[in-house]
Phi, psi and omega in degrees: 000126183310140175296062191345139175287185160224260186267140183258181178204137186263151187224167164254085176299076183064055179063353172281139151274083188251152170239116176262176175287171176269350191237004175258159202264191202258355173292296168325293204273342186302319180286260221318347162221068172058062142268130206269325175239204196204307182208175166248185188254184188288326187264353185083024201251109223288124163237151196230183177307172148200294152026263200062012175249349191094025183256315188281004260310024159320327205237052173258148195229159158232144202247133180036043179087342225255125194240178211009056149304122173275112182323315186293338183260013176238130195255164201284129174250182221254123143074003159314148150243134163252186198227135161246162154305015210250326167099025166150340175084003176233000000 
């Protein structure tokens, strides 16, 4: 059973609007709203998180213009915008 949210924030995913938790990182609410990738690889192949500590650097996005930010260590502010590499996040 799904969890009541408690404060959310909005943030702008690949031109999506989403409303998220407040306590979460931009990986988190990115998987919370089907994004299946994150980036492609050099060869073109979709990569998402695989980590979640920031070792794998899979899950870079770029935040506020700021580009290969890793989405797991950074938590989702008010009015972010990310960018993924997928060419739509999904």
């Amino acid at each position: 059973m799904a969890q009541p949210m408690g404060e959310t924030v909005t943030i702008t995913a690949d031109g999506r609007r989403l409303e998220v938790a407040a306590d979460v990182t931009v990986a988190a609410a990115l998987l919370d709203a089907d994004a299946l990738a994150f980036r492609t690889s050099v060869r073109g192949e979709p990569r998402a998180p695989l980590c979640g500590m920031g070792i794998c650097y899979e899950c870079r996005v770029t935040i506020d213009g700021v580009p290969h930010r890793r989405a797991c260590l950074v938590p989702v502010a008010d009015g972010m915008t990310v960018v993924t590499g997928t060419g739509g996040g999904r």
